[in-house]
C-alpha positions as MATLAB code, in Angstrom:
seq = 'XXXXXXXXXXXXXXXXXXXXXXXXXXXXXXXXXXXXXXXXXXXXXXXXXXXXXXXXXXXXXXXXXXXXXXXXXXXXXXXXXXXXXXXXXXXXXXXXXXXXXXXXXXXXXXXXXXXXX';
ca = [
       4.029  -15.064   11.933;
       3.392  -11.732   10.427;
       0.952   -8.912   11.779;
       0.037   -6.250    9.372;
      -1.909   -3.320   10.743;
      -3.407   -0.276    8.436;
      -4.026    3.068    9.405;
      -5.820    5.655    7.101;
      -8.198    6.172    4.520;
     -11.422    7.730    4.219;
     -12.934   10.035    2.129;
     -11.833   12.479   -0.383;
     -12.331   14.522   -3.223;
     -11.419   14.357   -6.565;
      -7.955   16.198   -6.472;
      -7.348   15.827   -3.196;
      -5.086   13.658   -1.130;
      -4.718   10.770    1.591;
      -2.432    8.500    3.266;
      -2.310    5.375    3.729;
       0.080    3.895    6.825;
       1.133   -0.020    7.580;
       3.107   -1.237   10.356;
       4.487   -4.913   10.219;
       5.364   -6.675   13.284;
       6.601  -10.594   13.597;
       8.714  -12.765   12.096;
      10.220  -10.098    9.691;
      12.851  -10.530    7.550;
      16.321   -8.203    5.530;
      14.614   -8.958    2.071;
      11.153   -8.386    2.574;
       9.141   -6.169    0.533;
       6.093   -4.022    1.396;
       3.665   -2.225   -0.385;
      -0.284   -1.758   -1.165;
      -2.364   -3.616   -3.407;
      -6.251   -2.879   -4.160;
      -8.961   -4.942   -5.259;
      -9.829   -4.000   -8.571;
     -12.469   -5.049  -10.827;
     -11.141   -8.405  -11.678;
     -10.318  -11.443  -10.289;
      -6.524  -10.481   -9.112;
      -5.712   -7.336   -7.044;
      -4.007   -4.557   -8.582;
      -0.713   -3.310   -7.651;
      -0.271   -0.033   -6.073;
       2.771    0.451   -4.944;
       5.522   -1.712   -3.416;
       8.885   -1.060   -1.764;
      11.928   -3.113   -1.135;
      14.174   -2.586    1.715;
      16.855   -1.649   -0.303;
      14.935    1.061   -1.398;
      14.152    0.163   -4.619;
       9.944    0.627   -5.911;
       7.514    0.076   -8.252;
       4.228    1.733   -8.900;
       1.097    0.438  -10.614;
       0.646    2.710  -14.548;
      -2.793    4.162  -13.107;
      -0.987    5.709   -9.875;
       2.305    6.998  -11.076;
       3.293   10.572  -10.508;
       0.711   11.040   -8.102;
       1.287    7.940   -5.331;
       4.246    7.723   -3.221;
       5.905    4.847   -0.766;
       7.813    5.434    1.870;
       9.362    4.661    4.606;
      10.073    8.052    7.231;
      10.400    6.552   10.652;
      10.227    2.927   10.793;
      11.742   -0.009    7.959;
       8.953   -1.801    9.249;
       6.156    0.746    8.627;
       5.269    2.154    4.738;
       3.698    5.367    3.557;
       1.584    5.835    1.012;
       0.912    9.432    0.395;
      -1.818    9.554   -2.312;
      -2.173   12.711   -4.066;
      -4.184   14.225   -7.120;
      -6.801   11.440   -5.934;
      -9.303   10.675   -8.758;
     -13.033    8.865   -8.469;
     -11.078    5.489  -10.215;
      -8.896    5.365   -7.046;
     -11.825    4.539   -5.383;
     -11.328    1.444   -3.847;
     -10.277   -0.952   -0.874;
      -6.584   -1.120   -0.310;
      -4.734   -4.272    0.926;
      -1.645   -3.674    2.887;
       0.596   -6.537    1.658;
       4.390   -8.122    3.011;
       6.386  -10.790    1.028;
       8.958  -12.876    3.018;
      11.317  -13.463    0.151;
      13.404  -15.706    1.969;
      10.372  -17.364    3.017;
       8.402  -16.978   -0.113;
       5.259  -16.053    1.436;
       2.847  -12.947    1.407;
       0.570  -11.567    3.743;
      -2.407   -9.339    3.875;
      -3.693   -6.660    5.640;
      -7.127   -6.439    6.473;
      -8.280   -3.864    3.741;
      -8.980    0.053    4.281;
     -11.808    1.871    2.168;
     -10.580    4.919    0.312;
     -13.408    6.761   -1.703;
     -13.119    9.684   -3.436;
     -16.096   11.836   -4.758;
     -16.091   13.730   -7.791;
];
C-alpha cells in the first residue's frame, strides 16, 4: 500500500520556526495529494496544509502567511516550513496522502510540535 514516514518537530518558541518533513513510499499515484493535518480540539482534524502534484495548495485560515508546503527534492516527499510559530500551533501533526484515483487516504503516525510562550 502506502508508507508514510515523518520527520521533525519538537519544541519551539513562540515566534520561532520548525519543519515538518514526509516521505511517501508504495503504491503512489500522478494525482495524489499530500499535505499535514493536526488534531485539533474537535472531533475532525484540522487542515494544515495540502499540496497537489500539479502544484496547486491550500492552507488552513489559522496558518496562512506563516506555513509553507513544499516539495524541494523529492514529488514524493513534502515540506512544511512553519514559521512565526504561536502557543495555538501547539499540537500533533498527521502527515496525510489521498490516492485520488483510488479514493483513499492515509495517515502518518503523528509528530508532537509544542511551542512555549
Amino acid at each position: 500500500q502506502v508508507r508514510l514516514e515523518e520527520a521533525g518537530g519538537g519544541l519551539a518558541q513562540a515566534g520561532g520556526s520548525l519543519r515538518l518533513s514526509c516521505t511517501a513510499s508504495g503504491h503512489l499515484g500522478r494525482l495524489d495529494v499530500m499535505g499535514w493535518y493536526r488534531q485539533g480540539r474537535g472531533n475532525q482534524r484540522e487542515l494544515v496544509a495540502i499540496r497537489g502534484k500539479d502544484g496547486i495548495t491550500n492552507y488552513g485560515d489559522p496558518v496562512k502567511g506563516r506555513f509553507t508546503i513544499s516539495t524541494i527534492d523529492s514529488r514524493n516527499t513534502v515540506h512544511l516550513q512553519m514559521n512565526d510559530l504561536k502557543v495555538e500551533d501547539t499540537d500533533i501533526y498527521f502527515c496525510s496522502l489521498v490516492r485520488i484515483n483510488e479514493g483513499d487516504t492515509f495517515w502518518g503516525q503523528g509528530t508532537q510540535v509544542t511551542v512555549s510562550s
